[in-house]
mmCIF file as gemmi writes it, N, C-alpha and C atoms, coordinates in Angstrom:
data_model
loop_
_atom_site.group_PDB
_atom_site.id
_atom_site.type_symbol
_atom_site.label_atom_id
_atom_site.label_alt_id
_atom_site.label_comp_id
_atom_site.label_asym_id
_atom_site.label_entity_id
_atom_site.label_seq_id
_atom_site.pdbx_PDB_ins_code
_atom_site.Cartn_x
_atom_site.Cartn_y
_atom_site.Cartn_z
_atom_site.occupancy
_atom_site.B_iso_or_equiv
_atom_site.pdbx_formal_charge
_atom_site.auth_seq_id
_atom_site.auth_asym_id
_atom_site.pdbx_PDB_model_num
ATOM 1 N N . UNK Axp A 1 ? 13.696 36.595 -56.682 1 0 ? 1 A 1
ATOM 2 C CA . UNK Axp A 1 ? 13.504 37.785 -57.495 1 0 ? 1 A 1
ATOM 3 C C . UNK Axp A 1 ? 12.669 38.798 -56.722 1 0 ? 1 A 1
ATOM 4 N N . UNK Axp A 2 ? 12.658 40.141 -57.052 1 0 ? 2 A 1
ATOM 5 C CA . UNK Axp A 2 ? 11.873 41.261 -56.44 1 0 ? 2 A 1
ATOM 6 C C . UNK Axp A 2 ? 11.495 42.146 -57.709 1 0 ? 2 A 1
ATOM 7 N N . UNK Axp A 3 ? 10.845 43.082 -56.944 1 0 ? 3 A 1
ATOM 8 C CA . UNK Axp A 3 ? 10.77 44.411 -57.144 1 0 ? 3 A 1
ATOM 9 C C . UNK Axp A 3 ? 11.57 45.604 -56.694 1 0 ? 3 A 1
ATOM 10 N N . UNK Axp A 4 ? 11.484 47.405 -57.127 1 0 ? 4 A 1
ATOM 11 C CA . UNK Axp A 4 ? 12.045 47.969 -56.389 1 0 ? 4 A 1
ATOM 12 C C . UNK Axp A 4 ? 10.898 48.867 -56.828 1 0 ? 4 A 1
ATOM 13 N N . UNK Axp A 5 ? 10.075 49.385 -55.907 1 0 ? 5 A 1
ATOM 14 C CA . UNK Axp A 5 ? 8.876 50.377 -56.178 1 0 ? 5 A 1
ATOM 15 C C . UNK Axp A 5 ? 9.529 51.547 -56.049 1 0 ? 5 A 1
ATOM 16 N N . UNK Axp A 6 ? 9.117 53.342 -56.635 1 0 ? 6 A 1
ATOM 17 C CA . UNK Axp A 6 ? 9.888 54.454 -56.998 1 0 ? 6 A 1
ATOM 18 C C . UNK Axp A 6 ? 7.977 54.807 -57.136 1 0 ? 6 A 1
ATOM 19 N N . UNK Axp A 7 ? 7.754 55.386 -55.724 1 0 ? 7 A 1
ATOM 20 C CA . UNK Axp A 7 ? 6.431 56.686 -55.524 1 0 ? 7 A 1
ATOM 21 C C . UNK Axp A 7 ? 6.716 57.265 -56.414 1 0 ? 7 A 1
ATOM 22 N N . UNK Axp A 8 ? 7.138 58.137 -57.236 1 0 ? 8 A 1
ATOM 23 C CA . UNK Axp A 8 ? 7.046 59.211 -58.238 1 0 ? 8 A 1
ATOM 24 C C . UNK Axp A 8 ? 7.191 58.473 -59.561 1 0 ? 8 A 1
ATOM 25 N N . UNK Axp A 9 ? 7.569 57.238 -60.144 1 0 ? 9 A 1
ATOM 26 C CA . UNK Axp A 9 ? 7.299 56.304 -60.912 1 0 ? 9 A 1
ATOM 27 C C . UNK Axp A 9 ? 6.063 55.852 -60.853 1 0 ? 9 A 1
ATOM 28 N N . UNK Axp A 10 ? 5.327 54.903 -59.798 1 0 ? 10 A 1
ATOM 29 C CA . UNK Axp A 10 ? 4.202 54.602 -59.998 1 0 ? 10 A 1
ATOM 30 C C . UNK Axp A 10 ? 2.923 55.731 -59.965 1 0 ? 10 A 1
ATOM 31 N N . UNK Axp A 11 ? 3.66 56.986 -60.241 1 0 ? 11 A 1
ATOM 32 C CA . UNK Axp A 11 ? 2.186 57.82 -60.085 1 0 ? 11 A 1
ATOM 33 C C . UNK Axp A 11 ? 1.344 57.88 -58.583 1 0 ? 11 A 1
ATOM 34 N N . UNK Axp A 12 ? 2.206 57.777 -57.391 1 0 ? 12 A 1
ATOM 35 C CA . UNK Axp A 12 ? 1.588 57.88 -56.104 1 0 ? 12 A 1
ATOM 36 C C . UNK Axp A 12 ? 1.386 57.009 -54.918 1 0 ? 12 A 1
ATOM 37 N N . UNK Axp A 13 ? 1.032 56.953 -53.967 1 0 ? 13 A 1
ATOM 38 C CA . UNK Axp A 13 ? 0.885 55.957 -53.256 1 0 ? 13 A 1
ATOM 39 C C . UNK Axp A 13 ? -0.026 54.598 -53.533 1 0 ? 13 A 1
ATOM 40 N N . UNK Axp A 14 ? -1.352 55.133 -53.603 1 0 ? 14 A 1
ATOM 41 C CA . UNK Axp A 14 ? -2.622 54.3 -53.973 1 0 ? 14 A 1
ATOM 42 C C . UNK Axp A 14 ? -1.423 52.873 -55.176 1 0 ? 14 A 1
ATOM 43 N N . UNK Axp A 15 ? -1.135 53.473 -56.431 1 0 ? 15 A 1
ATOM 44 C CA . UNK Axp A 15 ? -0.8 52.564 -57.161 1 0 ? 15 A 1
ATOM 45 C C . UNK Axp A 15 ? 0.765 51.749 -56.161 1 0 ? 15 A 1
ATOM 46 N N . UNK Axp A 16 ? 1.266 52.562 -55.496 1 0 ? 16 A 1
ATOM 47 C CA . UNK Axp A 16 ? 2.588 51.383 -55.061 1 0 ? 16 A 1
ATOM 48 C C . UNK Axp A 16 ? 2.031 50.585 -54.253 1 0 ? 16 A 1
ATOM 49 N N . UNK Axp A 17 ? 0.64 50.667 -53.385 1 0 ? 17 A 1
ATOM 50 C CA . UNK Axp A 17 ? -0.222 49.99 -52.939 1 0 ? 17 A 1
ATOM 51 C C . UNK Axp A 17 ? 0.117 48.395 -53.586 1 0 ? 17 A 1
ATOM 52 N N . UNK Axp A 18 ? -0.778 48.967 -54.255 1 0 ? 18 A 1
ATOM 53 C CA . UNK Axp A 18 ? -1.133 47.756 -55.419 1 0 ? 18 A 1
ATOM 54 C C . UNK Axp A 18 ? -0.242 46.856 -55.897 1 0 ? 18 A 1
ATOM 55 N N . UNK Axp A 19 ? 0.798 47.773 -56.206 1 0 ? 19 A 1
ATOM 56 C CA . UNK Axp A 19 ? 2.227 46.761 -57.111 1 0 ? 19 A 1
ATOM 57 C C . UNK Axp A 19 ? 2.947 46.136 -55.949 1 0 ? 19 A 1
ATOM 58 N N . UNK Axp A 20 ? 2.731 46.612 -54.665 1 0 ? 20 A 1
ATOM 59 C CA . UNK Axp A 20 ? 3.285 45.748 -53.124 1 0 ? 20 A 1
ATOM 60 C C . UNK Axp A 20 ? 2.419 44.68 -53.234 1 0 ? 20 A 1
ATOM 61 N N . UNK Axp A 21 ? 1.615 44.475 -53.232 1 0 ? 21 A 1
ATOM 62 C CA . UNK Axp A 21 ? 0.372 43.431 -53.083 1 0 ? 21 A 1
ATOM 63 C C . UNK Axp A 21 ? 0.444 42.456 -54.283 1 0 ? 21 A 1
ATOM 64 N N . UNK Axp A 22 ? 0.328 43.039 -55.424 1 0 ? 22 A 1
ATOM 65 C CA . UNK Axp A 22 ? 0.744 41.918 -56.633 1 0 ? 22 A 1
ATOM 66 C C . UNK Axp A 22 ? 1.932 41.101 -56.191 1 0 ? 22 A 1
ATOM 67 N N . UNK Axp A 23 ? 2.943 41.719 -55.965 1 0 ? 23 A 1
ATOM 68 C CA . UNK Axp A 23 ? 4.636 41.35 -56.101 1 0 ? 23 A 1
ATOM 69 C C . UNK Axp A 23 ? 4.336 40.675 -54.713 1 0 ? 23 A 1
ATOM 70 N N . UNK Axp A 24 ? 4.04 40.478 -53.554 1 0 ? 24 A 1
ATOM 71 C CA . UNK Axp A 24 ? 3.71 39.784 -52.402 1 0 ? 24 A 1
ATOM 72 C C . UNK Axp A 24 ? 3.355 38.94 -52.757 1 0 ? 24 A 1
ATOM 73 N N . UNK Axp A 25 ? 2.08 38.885 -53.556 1 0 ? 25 A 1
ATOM 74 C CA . UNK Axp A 25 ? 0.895 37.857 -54.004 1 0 ? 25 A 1
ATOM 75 C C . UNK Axp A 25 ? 2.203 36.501 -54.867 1 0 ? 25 A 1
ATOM 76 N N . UNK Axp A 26 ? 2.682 37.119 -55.141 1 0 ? 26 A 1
ATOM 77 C CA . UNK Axp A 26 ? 3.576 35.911 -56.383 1 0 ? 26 A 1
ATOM 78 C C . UNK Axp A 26 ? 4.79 35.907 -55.938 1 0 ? 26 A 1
ATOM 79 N N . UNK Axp A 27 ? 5.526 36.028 -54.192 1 0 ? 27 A 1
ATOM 80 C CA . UNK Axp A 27 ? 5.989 36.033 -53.503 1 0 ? 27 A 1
ATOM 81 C C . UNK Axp A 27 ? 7.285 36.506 -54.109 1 0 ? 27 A 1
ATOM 82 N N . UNK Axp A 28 ? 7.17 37.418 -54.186 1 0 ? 28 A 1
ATOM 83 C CA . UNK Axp A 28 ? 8.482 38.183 -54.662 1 0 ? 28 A 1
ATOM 84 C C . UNK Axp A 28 ? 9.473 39.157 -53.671 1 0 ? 28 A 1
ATOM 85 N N . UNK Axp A 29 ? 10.15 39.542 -53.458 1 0 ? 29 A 1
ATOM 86 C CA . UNK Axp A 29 ? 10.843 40.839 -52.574 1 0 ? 29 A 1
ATOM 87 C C . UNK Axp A 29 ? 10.218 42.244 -52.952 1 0 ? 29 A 1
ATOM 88 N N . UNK Axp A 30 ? 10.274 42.606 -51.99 1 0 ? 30 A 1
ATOM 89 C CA . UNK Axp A 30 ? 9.876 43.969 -52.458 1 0 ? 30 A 1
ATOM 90 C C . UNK Axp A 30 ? 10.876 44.754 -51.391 1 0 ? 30 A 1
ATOM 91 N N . UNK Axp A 31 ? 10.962 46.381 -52.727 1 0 ? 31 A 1
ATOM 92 C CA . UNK Axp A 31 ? 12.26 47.046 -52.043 1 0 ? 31 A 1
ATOM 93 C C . UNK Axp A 31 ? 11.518 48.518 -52.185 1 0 ? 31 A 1
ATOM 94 N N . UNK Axp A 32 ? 11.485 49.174 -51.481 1 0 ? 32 A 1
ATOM 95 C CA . UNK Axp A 32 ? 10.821 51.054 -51.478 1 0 ? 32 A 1
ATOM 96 C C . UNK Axp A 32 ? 11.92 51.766 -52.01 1 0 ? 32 A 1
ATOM 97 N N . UNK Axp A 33 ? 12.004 52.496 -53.125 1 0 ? 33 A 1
ATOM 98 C CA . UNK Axp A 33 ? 13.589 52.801 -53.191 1 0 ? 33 A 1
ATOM 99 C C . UNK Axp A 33 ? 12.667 54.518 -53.701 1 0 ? 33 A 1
ATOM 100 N N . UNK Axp A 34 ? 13.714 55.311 -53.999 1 0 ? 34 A 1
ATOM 101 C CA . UNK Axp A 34 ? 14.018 56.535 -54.405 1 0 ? 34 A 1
ATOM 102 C C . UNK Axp A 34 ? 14.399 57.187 -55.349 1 0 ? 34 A 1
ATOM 103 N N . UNK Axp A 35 ? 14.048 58.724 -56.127 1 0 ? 35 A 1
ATOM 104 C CA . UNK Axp A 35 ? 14.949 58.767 -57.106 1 0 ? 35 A 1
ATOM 105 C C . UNK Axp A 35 ? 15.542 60.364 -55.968 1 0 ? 35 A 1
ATOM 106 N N . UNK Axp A 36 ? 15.575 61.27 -56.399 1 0 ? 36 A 1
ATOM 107 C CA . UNK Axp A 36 ? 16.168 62.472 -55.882 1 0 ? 36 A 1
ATOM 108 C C . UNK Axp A 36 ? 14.514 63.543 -55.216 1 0 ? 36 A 1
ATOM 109 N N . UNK Axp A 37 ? 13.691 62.751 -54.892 1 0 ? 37 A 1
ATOM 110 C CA . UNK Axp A 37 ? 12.298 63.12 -54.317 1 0 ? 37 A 1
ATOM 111 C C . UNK Axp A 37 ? 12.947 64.452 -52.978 1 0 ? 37 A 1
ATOM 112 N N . UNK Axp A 38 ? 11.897 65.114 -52.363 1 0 ? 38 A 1
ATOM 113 C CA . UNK Axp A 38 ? 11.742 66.008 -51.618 1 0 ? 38 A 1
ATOM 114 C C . UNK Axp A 38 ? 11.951 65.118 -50.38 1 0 ? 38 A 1
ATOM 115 N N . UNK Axp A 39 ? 11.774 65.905 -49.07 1 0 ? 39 A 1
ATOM 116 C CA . UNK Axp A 39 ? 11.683 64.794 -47.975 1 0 ? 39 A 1
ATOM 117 C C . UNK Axp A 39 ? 10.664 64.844 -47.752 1 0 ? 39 A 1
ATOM 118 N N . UNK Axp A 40 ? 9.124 65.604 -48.61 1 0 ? 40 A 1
ATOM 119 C CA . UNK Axp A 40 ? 7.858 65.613 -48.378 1 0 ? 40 A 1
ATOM 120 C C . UNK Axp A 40 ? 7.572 63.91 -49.05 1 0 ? 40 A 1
ATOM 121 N N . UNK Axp A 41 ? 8.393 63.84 -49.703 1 0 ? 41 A 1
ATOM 122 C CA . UNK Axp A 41 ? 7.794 62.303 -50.482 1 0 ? 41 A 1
ATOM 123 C C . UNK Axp A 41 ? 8.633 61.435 -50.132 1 0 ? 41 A 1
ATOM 124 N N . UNK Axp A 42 ? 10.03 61.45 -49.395 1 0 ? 42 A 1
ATOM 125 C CA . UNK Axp A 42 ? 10.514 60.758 -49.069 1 0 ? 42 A 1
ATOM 126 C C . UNK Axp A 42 ? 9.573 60.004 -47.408 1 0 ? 42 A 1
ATOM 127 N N . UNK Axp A 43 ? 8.906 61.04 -46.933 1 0 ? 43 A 1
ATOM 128 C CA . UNK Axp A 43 ? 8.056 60.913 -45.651 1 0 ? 43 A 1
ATOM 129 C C . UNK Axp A 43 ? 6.86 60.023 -45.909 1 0 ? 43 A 1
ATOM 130 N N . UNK Axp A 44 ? 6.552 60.282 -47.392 1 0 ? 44 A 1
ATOM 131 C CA . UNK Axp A 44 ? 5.238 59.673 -47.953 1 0 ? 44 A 1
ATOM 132 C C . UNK Axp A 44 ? 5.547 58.201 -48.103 1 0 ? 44 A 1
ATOM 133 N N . UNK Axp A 45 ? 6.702 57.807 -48.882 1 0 ? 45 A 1
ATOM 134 C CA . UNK Axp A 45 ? 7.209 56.433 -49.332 1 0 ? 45 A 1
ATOM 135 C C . UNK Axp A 45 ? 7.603 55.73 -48.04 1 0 ? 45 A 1
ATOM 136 N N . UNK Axp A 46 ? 8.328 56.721 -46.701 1 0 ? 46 A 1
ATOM 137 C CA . UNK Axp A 46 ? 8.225 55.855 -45.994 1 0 ? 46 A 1
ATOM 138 C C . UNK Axp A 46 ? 7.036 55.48 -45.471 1 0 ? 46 A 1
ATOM 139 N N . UNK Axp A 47 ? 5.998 55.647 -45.169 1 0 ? 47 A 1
ATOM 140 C CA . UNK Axp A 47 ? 4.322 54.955 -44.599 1 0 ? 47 A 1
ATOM 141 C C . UNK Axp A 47 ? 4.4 54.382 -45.101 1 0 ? 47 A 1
ATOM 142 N N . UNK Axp A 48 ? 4.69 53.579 -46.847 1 0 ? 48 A 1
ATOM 143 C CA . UNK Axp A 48 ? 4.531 52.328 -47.248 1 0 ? 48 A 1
ATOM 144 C C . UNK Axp A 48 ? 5.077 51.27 -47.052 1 0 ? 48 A 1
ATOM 145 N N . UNK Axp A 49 ? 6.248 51.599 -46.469 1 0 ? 49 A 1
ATOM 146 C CA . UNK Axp A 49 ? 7.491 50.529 -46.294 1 0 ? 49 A 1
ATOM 147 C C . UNK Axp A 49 ? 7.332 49.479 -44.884 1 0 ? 49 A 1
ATOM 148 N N . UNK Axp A 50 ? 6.099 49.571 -44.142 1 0 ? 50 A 1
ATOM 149 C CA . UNK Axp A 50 ? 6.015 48.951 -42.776 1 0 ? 50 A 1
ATOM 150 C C . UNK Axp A 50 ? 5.861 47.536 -43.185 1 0 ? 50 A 1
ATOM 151 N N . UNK Axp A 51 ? 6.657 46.796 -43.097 1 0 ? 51 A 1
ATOM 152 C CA . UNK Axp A 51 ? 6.869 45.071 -43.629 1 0 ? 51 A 1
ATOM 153 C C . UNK Axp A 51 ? 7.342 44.562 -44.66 1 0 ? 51 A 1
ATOM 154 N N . UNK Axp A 52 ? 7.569 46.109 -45.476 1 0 ? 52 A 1
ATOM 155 C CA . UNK Axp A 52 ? 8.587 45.234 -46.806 1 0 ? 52 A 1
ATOM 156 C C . UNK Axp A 52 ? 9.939 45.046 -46.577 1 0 ? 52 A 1
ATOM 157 N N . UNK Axp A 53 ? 10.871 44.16 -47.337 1 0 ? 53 A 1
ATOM 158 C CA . UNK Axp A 53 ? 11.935 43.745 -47.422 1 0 ? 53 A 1
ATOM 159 C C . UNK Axp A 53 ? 13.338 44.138 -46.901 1 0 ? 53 A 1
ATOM 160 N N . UNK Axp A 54 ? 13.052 45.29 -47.912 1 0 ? 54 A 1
ATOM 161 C CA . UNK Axp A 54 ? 13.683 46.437 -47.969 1 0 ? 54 A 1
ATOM 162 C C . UNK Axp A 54 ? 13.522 47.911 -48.191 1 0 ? 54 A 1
ATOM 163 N N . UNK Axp A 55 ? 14.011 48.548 -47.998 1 0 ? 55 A 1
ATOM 164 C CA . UNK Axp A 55 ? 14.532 50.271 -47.991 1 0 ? 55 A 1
ATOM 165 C C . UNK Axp A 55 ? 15.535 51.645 -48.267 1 0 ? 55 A 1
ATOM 166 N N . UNK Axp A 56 ? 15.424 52.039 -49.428 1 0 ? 56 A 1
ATOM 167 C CA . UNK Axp A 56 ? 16.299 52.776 -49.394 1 0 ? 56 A 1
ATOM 168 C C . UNK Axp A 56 ? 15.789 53.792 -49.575 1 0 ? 56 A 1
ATOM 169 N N . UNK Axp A 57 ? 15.347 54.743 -48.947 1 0 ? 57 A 1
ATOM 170 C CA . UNK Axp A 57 ? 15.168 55.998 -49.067 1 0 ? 57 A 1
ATOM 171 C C . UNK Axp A 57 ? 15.479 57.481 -48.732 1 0 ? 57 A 1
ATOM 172 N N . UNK Axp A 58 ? 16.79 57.702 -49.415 1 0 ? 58 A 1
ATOM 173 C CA . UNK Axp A 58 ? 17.922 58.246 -49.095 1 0 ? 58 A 1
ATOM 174 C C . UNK Axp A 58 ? 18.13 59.661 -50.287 1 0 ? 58 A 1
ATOM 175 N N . UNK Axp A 59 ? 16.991 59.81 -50.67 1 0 ? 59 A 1
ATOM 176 C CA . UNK Axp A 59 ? 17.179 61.022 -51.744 1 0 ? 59 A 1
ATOM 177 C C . UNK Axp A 59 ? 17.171 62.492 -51.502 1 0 ? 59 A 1
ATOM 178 N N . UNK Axp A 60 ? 16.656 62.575 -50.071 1 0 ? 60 A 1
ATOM 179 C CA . UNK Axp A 60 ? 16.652 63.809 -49.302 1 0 ? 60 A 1
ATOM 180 C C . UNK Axp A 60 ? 18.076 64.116 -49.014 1 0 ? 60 A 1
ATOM 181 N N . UNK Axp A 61 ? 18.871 63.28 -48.97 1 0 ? 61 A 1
ATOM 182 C CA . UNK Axp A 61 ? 20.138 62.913 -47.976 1 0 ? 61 A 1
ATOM 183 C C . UNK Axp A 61 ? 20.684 63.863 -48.826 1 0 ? 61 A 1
C-alpha cells in the first residue's frame, strides 16, 4: 500500500515533509503526484521527491 502526496493539498512543503516520514515510518510507498499546479510548484514538489518511490509531476506539461 502507499500514499500519493499533492503540495497544494497538504498546505505546502513543511507538511508533505511530514506525511513522507509518517508513510515511510509504517513502510508504505510513497508517490509525489500533481494536480494542474504552476511549474513554480511543480519545481517546489520536485525538491521533495529525492528517494521516494515514485513521481508524477506532469501538471505544467
Amino acid at each position: 500500500s502507499g500514499i500519493n502526496i499533492k503540495l497544494m493539498k497538504c498546505t505546502g512543503m513543511r507538511e508533505s515533509w511530514k506525511m513522507r516520514r509518517v508513510a515511510e515510518s509504517l513502510g508504505m510507498k510513497v508517490m509525489m503526484g500533481c494536480m494542474t499546479e504552476t511549474s513554480c510548484a511543480i519545481s517546489a514538489a520536485s525538491q521533495l521527491c529525492s528517494g521516494m518511490d515514485f513521481a508524477d509531476l506532469d501538471g505544467a506539461l
